[in-house]
C-alpha positions, 0 to 999 in steps of 0.5 A: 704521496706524503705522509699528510696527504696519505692520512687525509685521504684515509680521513676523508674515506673514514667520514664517508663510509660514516656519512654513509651508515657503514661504518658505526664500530670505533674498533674497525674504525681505528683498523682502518686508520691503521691498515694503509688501503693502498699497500693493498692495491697493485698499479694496474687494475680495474675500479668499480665504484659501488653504485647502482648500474656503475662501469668499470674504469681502469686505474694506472698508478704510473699513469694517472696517479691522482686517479689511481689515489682517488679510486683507492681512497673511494667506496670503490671494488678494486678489480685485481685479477680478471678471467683468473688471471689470464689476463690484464685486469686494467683491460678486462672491463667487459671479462670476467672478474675473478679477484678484488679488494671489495669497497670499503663500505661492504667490507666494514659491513661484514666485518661488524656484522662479524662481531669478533671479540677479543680474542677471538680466532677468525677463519677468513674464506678468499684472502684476495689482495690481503686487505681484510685479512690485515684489517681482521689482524689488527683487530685481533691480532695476527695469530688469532686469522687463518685465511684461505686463498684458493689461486696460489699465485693471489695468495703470494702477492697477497702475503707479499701485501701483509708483510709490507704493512706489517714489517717484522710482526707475524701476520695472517696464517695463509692456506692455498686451499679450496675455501669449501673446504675451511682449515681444520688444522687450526679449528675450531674458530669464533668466527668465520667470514667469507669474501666469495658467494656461495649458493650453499653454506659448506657444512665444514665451516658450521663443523670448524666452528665452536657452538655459539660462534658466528659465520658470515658470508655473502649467499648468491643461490642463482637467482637473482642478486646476492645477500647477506648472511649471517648465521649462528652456529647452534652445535652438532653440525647446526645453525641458522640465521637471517638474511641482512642486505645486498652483497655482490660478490664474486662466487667462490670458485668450486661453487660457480655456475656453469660460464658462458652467455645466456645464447649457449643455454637456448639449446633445442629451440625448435622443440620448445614449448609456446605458449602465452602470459599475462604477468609482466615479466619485468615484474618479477625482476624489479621487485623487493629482495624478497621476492628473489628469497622466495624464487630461490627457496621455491625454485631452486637451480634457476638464474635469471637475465632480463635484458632491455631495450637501453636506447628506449625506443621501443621499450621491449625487454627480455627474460631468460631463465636458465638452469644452473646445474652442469651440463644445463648448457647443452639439456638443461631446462630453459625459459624465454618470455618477451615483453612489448609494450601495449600487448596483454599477453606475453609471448613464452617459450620453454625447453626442458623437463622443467618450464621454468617460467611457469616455476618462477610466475607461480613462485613470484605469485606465491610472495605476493600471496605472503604479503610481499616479505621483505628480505629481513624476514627470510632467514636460512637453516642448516640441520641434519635434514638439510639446508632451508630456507624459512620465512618468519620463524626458523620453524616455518621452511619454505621449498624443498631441502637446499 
């Protein structure tokens, strides 16, 4: 592609994300006039264009190059590497993705979200293909981004990325490590941003972090789907903050659940607990995020599925709740609820030392009770007695110590 027709597909990305509301700093916009997207993108893979209920398509530059241009200059997730490499990632559509070049639109979320200054040092947590750490360095400068890539063979091709871009310049520090564990050689820094979901805020980040920095990071506790936090680091191994919008991103991977389909956890079935429910539950999926909080602070350990007849010829759905911790797929709690259209009451089955339907229907009642808060007024704390959630003030913790 020419030089002009290059500069127009970055144009017209640029108009998008502001079209959008996403992009509104002039300093990242002028990053992402700079930083070439596709430098950052290897000729096979898998994009995901960042709307509700999207598939997965693959992208071949040698193949179909005006649709590999198009998917790279879209709001799109670029899937780089699926089942951690192991295989390819423009066949995986249905396997698990374990790397990728986030949208565009997120990552100028969470990059304004961040609000460096100049000057600042920024520890980047997944490095990834290498594009957010670029776009970090061309804002700050390429000495003040330390960035963390757990799979050594993500960080090469990803410095192998910085270098093209940034020719002879430095670029980014790259640390193959454990993003769970931060990188204390080159702390403190004034910020710290995440590109994997934790379902808890590591406490060495809040410890490489100067008092009044910032950490930003994408937080999936279990159930339900992922958001944003951002948290102001206060001294003394503290912070706190408040939950933004959604984030869907990878979950980093000291902090994945344990893998496998819904089916592996329903262990026991014969001595499971039946009984019946009157709640719709569908309800307590489609709902505001801040039910999801709630759910998460109250009922701690839990993730959801809710599977639904898609033909639509008989309108029945299922729930599943299941416990994350590990060993949960062969004595972990478990809870099925079905839903027919036309009955009032609901057929429950639960297994294990918890019921976990009951947990989630009591907690879901509980929001309402609240007034149904939504996710802006929910908010996290990290203290010396924990990690909490909070609703309204961060001295009103709701549910028990994370």
């Amino acid at each position: 592609m020419d030089s002009a027709a290059a500069v127009g597909r970055v144009m017209a990305l640029v108009e998008l994300l502001r079209s959008q509301g996403d992009l509104q700093d002039a300093a990242w916009e002028r990053a992402l006039r700079a930083v070439p997207r596709e430098l950052f993108v290897p000729k096979r893979a898998l994009a995901l264009p960042d709307i509700s209920n999207a598939k997965a398509y693959p992208i071949d530059k040698d193949a179909r190059p005006d649709e590999w241009w198009q998917a790279v200059y879209s709001d799109s997730s670029i899937i780089t590497q699926i089942d951690d490499g192991d295989s390819d990632p423009a066949t995986g559509v249905d396997q698990a993705y374990t790397s990728s070049t986030s949208a565009p639109g997120v990552v100028v979320t969470f990059l304004q979200l961040l609000d460096p200054k100049d000057g600042h040092s920024v520890l980047e947590i997944g490095t990834g293909t290498g594009w957010n750490a670029a776009l970090l360095a061309q804002r700050l400068g390429a000495h003040n981004v330390v960035t963390i890539e757990v799979d050594p063979r993500v960080a090469e091709s990803a410095q192998v990325n910085l270098r093209a871009h940034f020719a002879d310049a430095a670029v980014p520090r790259t640390v193959i490590a454990d993003g769970a564990d931060g990188a204390k050689d080159w702390a403190p820094y004034d910020r710290v941003i995440a590109t994997c979901s934790v379902n808890r805020v590591p406490v060495v980040w809040i410890e490489q972090t100067r008092p009044g920095g910032r950490i930003v990071t994408p937080f999936k506790p279990g159930y339900g789907y992922g958001h944003q936090l951002v948290l102001d680091v206060t001294g003394d191994g503290m912070a706190v903050g408040r939950f933004s919008g959604a984030a869907g991103y990878m979950m980093m991977r000291s902090h994945r659940p344990e893998p496998g389909r819904v089916s592996r956890f329903l262990h026991h079935e014969a001595d499971a607990e039946k009984s019946t429910t009157d709640l719709d539950p569908r309800t307590v999926v489609d709902t505001d995020p801040g039910a999801d909080l709630a759910i998460s602070a109250l009922v701690p350990g839990v993730r959801r599925y809710l599977g639904r007849d898609d033909t639509g010829e008989t309108g029945e759905a299922t729930l599943w709740l299941v416990e994350t911790a590990p060993g949960a797929s062969t004595d972990g709690s478990w809870a099925v609820v079905e839903y027919v259209p036309g009955q009032t009451e609901y057929q429950v089955e639960q297994y294990g030392a918890r019921r976990l339907w009951d947990e989630v229907s009591s907690a879901y009642l509980q929001w309402l009770s609240w007034g149904r808060p939504d996710r802006s007024r929910f908010g996290y704390s990290i203290t010396v007695s924990g990690q909490h959630f909070w609703l309204d003030t961060a001295e009103n913790f709701i549910g028990r110590p994370q």
